[in-house]
N, CA and C of each residue as an Amber inpcrd file, in Angstrom:
protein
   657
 102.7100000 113.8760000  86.7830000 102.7570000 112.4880000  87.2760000
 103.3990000 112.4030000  88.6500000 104.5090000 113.4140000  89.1000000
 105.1180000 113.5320000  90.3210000 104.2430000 113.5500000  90.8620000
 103.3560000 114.7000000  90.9880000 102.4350000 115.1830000  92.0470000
 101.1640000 114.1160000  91.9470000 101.2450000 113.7920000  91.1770000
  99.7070000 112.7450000  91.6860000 100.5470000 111.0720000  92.4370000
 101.7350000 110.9100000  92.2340000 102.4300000 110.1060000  93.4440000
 102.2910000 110.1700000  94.5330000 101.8740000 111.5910000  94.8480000
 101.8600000 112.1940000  96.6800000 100.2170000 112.3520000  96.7240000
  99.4780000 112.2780000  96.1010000  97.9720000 112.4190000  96.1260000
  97.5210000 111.3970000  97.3610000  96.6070000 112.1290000  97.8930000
  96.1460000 111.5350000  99.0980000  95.4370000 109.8480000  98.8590000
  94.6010000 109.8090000  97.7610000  94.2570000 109.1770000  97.1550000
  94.9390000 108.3080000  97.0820000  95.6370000 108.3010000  96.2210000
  97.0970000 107.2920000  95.5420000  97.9340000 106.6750000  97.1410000
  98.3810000 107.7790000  98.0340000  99.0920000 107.0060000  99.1780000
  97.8970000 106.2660000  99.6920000  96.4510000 106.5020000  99.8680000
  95.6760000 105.6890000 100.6530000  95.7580000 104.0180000 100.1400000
  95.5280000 104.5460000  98.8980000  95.3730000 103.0900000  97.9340000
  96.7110000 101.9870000  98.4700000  97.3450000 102.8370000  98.5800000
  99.0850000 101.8100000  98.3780000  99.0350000 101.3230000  99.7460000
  98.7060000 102.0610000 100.5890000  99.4590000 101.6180000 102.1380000
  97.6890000 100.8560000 102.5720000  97.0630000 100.7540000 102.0590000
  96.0380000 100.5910000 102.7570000  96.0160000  99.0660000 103.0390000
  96.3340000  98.1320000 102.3120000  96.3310000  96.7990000 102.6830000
  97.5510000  96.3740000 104.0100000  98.5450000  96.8190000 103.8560000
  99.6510000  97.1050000 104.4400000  99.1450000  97.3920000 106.4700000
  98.8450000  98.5990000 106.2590000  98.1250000  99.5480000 107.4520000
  97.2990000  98.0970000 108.0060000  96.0590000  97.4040000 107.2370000
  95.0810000  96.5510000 107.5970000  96.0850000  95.3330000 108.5050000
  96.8900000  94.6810000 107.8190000  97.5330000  93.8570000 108.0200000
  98.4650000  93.7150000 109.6930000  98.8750000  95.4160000 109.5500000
  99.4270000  95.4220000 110.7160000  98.6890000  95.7770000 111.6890000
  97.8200000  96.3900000 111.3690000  96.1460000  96.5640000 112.2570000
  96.0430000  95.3750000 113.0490000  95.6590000  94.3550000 112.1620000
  95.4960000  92.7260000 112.6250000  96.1870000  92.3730000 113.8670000
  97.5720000  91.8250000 113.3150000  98.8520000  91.3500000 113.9350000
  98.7150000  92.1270000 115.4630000  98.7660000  93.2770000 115.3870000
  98.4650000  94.1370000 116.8960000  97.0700000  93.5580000 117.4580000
  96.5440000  93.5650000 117.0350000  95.0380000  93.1190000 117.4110000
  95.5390000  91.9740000 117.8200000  96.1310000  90.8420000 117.1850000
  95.9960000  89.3810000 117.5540000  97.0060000  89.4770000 119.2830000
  98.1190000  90.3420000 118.7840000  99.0020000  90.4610000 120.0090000
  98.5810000  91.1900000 120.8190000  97.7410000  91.9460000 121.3300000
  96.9160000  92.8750000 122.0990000  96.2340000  91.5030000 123.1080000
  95.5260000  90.7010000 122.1760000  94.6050000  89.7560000 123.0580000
  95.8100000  88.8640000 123.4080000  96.8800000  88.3980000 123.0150000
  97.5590000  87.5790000 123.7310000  97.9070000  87.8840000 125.2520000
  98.1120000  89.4320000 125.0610000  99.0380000  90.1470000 125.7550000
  97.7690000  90.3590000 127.0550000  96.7500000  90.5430000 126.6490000
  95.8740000  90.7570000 127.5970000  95.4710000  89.3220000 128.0540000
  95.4230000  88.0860000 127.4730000  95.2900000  87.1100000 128.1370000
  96.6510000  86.5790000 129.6700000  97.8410000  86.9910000 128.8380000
  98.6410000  86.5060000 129.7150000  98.5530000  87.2450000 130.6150000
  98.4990000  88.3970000 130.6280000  97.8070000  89.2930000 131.8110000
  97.4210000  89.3100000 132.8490000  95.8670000  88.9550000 132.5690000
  94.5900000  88.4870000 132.7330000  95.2930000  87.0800000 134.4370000
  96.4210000  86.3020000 133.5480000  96.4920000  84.9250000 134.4990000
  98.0890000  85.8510000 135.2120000  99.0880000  86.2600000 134.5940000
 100.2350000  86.6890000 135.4010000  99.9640000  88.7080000 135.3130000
  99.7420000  89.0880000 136.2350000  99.6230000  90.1700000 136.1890000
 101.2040000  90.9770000 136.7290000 101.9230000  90.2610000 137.0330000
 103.0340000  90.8320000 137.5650000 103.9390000  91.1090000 136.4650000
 104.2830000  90.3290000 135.7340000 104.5030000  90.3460000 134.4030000
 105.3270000  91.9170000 133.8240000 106.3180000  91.8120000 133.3780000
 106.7670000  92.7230000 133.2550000 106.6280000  92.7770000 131.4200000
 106.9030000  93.9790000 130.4000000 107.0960000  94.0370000 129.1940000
 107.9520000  92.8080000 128.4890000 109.2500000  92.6550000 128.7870000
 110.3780000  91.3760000 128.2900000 109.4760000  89.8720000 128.7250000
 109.1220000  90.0990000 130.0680000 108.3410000  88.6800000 130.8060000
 107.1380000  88.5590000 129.7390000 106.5340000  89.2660000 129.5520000
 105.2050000  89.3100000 128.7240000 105.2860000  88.6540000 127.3410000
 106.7030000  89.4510000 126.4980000 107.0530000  88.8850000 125.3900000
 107.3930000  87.5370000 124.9510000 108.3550000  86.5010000 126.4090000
 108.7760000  85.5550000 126.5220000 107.5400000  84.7360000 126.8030000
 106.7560000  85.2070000 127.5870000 105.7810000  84.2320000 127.4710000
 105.0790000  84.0710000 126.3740000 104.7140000  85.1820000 125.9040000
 103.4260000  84.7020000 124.3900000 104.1620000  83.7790000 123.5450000
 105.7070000  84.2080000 123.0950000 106.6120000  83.0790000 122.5080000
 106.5700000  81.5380000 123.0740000 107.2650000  81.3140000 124.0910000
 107.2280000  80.2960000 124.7120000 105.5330000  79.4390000 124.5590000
 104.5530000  80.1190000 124.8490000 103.0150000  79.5170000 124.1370000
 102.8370000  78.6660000 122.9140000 103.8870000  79.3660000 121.8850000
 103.6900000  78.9190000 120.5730000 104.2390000  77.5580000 120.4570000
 105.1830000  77.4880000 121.2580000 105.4900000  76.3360000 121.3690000
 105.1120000  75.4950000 121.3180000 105.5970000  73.7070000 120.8820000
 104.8840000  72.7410000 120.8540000 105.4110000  72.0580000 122.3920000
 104.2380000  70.8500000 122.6750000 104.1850000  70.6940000 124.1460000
 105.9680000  70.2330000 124.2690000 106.7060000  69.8130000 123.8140000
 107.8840000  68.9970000 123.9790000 109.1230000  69.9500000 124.2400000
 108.8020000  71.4470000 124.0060000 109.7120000  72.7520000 123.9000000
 109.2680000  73.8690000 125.1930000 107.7680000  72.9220000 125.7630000
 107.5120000  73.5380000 127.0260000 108.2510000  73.4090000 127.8680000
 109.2450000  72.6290000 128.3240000 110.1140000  72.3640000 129.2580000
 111.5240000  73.5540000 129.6180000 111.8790000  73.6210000 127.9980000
 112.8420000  74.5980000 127.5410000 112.2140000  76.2200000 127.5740000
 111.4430000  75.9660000 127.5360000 110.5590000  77.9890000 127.4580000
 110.1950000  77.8860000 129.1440000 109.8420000  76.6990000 129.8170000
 109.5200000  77.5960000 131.6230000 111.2590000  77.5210000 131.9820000
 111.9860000  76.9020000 131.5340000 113.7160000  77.3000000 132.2940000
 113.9820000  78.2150000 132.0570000 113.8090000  78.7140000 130.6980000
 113.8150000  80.1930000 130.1580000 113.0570000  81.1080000 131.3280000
 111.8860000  81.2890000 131.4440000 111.3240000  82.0630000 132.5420000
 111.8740000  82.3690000 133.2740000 111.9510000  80.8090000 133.8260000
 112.9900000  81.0200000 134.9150000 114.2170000  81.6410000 135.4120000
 114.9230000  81.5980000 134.3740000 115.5590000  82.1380000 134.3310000
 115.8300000  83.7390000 133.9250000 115.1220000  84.2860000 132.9750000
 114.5800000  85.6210000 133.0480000 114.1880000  86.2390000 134.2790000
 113.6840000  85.4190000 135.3600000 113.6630000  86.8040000 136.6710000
 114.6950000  86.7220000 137.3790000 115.9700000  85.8040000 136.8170000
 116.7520000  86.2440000 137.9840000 117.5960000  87.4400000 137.1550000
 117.1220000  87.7480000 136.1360000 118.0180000  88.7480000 135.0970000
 117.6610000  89.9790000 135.8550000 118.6380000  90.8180000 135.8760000
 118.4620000  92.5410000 136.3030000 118.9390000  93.4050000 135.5930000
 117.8340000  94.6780000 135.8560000 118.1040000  95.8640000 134.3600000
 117.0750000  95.2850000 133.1560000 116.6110000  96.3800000 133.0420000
 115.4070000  96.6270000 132.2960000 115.8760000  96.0330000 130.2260000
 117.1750000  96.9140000 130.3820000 117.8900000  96.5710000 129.4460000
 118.5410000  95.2090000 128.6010000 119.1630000  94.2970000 129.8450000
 119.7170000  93.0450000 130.7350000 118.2110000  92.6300000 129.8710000
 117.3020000  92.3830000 130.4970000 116.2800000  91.6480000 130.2640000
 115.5200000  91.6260000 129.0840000 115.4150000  92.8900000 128.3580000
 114.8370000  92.6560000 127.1440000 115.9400000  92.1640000 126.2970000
 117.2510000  91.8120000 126.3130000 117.8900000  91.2810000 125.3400000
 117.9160000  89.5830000 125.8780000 117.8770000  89.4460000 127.0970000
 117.3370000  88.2690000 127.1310000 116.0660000  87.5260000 126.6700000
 115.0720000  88.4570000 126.8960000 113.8200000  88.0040000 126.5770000
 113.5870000  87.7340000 124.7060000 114.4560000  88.6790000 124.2080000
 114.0470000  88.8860000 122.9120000 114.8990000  87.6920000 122.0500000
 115.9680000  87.4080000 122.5280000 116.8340000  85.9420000 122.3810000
 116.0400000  84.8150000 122.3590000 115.6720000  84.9600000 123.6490000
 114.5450000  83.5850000 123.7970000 114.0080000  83.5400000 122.9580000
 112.7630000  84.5660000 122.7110000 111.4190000  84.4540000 122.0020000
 112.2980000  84.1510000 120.6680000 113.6620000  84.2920000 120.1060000
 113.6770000  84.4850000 118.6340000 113.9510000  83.0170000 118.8950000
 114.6640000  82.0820000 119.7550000 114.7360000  80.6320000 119.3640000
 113.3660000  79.5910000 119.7690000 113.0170000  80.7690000 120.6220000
 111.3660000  79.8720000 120.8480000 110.1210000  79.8990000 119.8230000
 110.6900000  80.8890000 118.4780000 109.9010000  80.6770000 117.6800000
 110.3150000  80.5090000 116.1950000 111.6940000  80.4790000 116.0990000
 112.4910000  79.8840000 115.3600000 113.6110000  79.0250000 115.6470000
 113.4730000  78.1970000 115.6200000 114.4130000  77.0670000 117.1230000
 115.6890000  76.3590000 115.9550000 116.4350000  76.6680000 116.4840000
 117.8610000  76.4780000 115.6500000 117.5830000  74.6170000 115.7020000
 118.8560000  74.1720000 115.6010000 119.2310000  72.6250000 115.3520000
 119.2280000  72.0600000 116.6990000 119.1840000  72.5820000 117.8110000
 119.0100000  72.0820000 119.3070000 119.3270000  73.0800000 120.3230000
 117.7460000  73.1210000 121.1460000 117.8710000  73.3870000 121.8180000
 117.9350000  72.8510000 123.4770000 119.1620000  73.3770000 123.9080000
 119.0840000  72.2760000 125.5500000 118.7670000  70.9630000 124.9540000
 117.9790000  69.7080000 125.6560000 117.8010000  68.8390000 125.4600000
 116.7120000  68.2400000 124.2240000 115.9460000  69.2980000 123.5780000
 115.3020000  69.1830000 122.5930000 116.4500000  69.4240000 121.1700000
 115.4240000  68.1950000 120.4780000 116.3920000  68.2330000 118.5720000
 115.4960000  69.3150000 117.4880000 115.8570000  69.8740000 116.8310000
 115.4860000  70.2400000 115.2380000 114.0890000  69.4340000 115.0550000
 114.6690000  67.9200000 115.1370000 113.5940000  66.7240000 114.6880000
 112.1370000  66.8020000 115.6850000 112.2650000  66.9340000 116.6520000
 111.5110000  67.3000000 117.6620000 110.2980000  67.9700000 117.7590000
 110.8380000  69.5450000 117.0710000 109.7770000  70.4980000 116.9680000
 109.3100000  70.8900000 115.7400000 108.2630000  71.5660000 116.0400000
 107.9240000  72.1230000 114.8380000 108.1010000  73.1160000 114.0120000
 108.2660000  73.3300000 112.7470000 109.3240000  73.7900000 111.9750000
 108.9030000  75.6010000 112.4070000 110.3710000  76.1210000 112.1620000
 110.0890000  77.4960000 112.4210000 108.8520000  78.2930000 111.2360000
 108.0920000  79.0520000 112.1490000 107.4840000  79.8580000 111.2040000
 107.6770000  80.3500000 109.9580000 109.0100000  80.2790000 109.4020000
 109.1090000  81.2920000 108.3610000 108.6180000  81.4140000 107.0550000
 108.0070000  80.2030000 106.3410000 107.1130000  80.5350000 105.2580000
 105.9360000  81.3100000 105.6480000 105.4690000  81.1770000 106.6410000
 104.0700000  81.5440000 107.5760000 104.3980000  83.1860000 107.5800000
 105.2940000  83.4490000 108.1630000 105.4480000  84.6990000 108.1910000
 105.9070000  85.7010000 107.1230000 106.7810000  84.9500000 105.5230000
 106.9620000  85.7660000 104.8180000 105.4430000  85.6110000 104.4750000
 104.6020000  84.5770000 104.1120000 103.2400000  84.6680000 103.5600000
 102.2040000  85.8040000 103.8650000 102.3710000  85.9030000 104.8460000
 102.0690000  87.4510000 105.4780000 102.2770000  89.0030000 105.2820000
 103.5430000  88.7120000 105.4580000 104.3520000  90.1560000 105.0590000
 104.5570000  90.4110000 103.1960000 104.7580000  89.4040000 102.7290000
 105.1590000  90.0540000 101.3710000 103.6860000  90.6030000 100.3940000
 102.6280000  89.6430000 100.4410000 101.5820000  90.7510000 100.0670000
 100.8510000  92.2620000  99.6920000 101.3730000  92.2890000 101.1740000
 101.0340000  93.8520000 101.6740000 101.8200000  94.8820000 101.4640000
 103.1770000  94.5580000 101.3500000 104.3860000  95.0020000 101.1750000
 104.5170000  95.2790000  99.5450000 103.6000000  94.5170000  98.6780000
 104.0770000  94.8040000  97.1000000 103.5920000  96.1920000  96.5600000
 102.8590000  96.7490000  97.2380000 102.2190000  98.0130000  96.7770000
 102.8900000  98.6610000  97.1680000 103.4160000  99.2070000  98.4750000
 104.7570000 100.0770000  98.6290000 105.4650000  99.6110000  98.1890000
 106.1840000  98.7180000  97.7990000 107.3960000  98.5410000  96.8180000
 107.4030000  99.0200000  95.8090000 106.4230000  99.0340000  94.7570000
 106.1400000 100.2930000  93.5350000 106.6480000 101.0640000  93.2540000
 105.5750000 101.6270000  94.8880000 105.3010000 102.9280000  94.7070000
 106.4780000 103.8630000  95.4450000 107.2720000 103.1250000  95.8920000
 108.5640000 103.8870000  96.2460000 109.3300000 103.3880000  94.7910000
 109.6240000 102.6240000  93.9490000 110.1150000 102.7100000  93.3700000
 109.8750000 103.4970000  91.9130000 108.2620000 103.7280000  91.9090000
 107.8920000 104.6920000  91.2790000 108.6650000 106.3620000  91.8930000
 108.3460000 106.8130000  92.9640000 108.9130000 107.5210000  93.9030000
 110.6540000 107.8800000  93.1140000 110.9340000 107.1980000  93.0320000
 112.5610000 107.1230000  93.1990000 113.0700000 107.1950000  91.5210000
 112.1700000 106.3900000  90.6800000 112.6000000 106.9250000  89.2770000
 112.0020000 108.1510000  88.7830000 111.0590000 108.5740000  89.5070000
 110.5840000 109.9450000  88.9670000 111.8810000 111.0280000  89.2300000
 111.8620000 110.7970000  90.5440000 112.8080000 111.9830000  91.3520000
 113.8720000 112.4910000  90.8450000 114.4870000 110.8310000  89.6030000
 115.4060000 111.0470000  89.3380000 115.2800000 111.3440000  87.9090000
 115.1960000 110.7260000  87.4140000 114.2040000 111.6410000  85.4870000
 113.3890000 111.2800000  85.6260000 112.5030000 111.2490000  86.0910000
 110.4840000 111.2140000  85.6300000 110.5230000 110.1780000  84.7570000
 109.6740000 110.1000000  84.1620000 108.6130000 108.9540000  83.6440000
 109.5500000 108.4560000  82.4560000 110.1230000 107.1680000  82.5270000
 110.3580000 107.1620000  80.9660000 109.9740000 106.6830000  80.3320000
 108.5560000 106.6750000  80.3520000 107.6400000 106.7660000  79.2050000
 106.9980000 107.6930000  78.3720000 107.4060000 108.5680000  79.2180000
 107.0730000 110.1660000  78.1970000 108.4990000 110.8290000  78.1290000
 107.7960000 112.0230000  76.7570000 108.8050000 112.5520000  75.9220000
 109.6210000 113.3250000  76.8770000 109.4750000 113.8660000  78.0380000
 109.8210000 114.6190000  78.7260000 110.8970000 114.0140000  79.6570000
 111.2240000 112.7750000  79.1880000 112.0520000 111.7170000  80.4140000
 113.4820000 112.2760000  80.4130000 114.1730000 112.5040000  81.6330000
 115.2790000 112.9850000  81.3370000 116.5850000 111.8540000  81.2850000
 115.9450000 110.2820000  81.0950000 117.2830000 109.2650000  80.6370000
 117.8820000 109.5690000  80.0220000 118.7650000 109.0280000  80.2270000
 119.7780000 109.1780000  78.8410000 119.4470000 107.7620000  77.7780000
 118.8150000 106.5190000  78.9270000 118.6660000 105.3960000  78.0260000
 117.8540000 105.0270000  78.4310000 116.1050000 105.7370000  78.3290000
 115.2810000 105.1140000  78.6090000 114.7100000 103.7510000  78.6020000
 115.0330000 103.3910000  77.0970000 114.8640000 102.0330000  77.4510000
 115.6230000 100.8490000  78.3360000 116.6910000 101.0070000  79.0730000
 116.9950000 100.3580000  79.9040000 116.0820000 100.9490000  81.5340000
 115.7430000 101.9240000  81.6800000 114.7570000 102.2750000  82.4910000
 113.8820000 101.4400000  82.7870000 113.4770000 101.2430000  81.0810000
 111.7980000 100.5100000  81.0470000 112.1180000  99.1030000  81.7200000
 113.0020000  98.5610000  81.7220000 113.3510000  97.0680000  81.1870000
 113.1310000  97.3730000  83.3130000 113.9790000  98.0470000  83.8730000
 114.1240000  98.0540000  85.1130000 112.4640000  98.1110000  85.8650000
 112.0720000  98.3760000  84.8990000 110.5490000  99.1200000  85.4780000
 109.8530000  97.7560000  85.3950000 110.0700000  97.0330000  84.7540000
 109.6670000  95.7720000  84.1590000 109.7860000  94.7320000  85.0530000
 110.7320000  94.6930000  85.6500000 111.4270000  93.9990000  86.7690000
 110.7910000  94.3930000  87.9980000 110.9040000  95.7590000  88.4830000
 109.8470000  95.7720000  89.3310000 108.4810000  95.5430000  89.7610000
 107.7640000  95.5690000  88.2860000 106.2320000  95.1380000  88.4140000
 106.2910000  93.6110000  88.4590000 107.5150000  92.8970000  87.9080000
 107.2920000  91.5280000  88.1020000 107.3320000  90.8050000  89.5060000
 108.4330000  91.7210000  90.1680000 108.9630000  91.8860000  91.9080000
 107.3750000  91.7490000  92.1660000 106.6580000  92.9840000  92.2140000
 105.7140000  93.2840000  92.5820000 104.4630000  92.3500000  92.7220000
 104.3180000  91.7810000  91.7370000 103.2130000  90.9170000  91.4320000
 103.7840000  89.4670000  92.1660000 104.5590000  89.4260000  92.2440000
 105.7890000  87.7090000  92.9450000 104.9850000  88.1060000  94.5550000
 105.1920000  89.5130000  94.7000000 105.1100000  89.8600000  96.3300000
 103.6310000  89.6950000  96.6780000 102.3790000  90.3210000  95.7880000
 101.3640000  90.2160000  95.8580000 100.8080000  87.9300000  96.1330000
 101.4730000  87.6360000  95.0050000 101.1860000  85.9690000  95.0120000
 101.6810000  85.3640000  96.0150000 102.5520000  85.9770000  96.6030000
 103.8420000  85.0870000  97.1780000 102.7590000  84.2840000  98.7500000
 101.8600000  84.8930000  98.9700000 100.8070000  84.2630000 100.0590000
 100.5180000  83.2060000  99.7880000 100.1870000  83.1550000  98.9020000
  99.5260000  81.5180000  98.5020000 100.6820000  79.9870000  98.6800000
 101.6750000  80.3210000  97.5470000 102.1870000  79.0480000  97.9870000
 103.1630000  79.1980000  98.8590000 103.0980000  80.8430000  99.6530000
 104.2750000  80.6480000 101.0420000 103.6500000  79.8790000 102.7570000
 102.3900000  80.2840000 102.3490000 101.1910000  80.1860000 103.2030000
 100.6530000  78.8320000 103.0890000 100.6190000  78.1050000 101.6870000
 100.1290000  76.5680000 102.0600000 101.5510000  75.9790000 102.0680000
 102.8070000  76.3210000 102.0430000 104.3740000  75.6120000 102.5460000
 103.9900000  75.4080000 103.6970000 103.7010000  76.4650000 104.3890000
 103.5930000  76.6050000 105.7370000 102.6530000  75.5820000 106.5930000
 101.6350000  75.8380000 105.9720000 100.5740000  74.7560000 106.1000000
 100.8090000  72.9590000 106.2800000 101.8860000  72.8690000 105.1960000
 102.4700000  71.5250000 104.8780000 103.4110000  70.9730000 105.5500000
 104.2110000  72.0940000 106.0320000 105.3250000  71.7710000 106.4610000
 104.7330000  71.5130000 108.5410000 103.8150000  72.0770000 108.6060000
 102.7320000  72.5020000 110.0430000 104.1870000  73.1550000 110.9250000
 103.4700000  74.5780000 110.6540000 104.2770000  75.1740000 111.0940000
 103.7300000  75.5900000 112.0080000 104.1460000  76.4920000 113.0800000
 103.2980000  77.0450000 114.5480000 103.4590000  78.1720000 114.6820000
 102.4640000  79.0750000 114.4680000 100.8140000  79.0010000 114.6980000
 100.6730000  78.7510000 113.4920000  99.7190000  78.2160000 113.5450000
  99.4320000  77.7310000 112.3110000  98.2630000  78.8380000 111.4130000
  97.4870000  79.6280000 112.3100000  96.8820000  80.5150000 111.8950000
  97.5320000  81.6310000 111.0890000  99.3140000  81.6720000 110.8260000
 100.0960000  82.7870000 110.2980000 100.0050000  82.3610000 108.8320000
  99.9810000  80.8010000 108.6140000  99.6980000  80.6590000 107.1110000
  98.6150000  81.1340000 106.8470000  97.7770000  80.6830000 107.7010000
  96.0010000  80.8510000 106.6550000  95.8940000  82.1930000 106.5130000
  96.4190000  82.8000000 107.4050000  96.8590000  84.1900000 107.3960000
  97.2200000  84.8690000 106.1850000  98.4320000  83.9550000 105.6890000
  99.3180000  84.6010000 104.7590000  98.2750000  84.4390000 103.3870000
  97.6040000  83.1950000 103.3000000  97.0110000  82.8280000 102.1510000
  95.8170000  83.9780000 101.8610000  95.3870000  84.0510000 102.9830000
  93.8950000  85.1180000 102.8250000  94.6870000  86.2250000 102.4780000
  96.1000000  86.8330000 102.8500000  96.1620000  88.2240000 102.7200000
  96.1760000  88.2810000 101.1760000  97.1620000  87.4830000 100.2340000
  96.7070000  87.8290000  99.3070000  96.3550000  87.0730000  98.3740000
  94.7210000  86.8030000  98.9990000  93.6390000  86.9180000  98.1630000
  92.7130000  88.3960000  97.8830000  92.9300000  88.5430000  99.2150000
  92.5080000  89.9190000  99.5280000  93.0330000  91.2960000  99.0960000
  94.3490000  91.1590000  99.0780000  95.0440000  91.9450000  99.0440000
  95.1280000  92.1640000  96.9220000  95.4460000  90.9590000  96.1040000
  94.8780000  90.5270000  94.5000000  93.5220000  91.3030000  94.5480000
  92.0840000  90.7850000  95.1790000  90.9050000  91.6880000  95.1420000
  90.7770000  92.7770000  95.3740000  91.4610000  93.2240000  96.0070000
  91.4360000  94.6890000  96.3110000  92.1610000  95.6970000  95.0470000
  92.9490000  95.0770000  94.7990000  94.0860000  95.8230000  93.6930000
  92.9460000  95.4680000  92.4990000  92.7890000  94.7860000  92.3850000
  91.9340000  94.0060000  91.1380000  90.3960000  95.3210000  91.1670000
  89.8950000  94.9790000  92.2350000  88.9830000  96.1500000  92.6310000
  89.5860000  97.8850000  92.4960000  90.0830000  98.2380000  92.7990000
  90.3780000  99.5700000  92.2330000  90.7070000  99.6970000  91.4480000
  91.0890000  99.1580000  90.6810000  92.1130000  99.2860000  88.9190000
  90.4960000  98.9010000  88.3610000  89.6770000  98.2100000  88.7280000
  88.0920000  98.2440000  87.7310000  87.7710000  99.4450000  87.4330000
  87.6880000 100.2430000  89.0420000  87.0790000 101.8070000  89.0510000
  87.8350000 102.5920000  88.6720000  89.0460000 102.4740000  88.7880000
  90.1420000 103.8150000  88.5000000  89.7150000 103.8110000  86.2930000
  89.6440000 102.5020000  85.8710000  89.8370000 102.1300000  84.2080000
  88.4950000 102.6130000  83.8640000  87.8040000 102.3310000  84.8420000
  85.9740000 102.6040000  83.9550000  85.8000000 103.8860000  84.5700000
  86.5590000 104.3670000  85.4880000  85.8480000 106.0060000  85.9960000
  84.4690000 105.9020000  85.7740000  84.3440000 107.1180000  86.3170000
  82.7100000 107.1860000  86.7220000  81.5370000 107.3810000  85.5780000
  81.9370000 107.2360000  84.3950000  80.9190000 106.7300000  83.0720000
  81.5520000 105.7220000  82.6550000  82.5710000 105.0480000  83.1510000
  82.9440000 103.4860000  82.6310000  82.1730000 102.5570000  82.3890000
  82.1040000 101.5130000  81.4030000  81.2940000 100.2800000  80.7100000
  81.0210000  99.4730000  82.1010000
């Protein structure tokens, strides 16, 4: 059972929704990155970052993200600047209780259902399977006779807990992703995001556990 944990197979299966997901996200930030580009070519890495943030913005927080700019080129050191830039972008896309002359009430709510809706999906299959990983390593299976617990059945109970983790992480798209939706969060494309991943991410699992159960003379 160890060795088929490390099976090429088995890691493809687990990371593969995961891999897709972050596939995406680069993809979506690739074209941002090449749009802002495209119009500021001078643009440095930190400048680049602050701007795609500052974008997300709603029009009333535009005021507060070009002072920001602004203020970013008079910053010096490569170093200097990406901790500036990366400050910004974290309140320009999660915006505390006030910023400068803008309120809480003002803008639109930080991403964060949007973005766990996203991430936890993809994330439930490596969670497992490292935690499969990690009780083997330490007595193997305790479901067989060979388990080296001392109290397997508190094992199980733990094991139990994790598949429930697991399955929370797989669902968790749906109603983190229409919160998000409700609450209109910005971008708004990170919910619909989150919602499709796992649908997709349920079909897919749902889809290999058909073929893995019926193998290849299965009903």
């Amino acid at each position: 059972m160890k060795d088929g944990l490390f099976d090429i197979g088995v890691v493809s299966f687990v990371f593969a929704p995961l891999a897709l997901t972050v596939t995406v996200l680069m993809r979506v930030w690739r074209n941002r990155i090449n749009d802002i580009r495209a119009t500021m070519p001078m643009l440095d890495a930190p400048g680049l970052l602050l701007t795609a943030a500052v974008r997300h913005m709603p029009e009333e927080g535009r005021e507060w993200g070009a002072a920001m700019m602004a203020e970013l080129s008079q910053v010096q050191g490569l170093a200097s600047r990406w901790r500036f830039a990366l400050g910004c972008a974290r309140v320009a896309l999660f915006p505390p209780r006030g910023v400068g002359r803008l309120r809480h009430s003002q803008l639109s709510p930080s991403p964060f259902c949007g973005a766990l809706a996203v991430a936890l999906p993809p994330l439930g299959l490596p969670f497992i399977y490292f935690a499969a990983v990690i009780v083997e390593a330490i007595g193997g299976s305790p479901f067989t006779q060979s388990s080296q617990w001392s109290n397997p059945d508190a094992v199980i109970g733990v094991v139990k807990i994790i598949v429930t983790v697991t399955i929370l992480c797989l669902l968790a798209g749906l109603p983190l992703g229409l919160a998000g939706l409700l609450r209109r969060e910005r971008p708004r494309w990170l919910s619909a995001l989150g919602i499709l991943s796992s649908l997709c991410v349920i079909g897919y699992f749902m889809l290999v556990m058909h073929f893995v159960a019926g193998g290849p003379n299965g009903d």
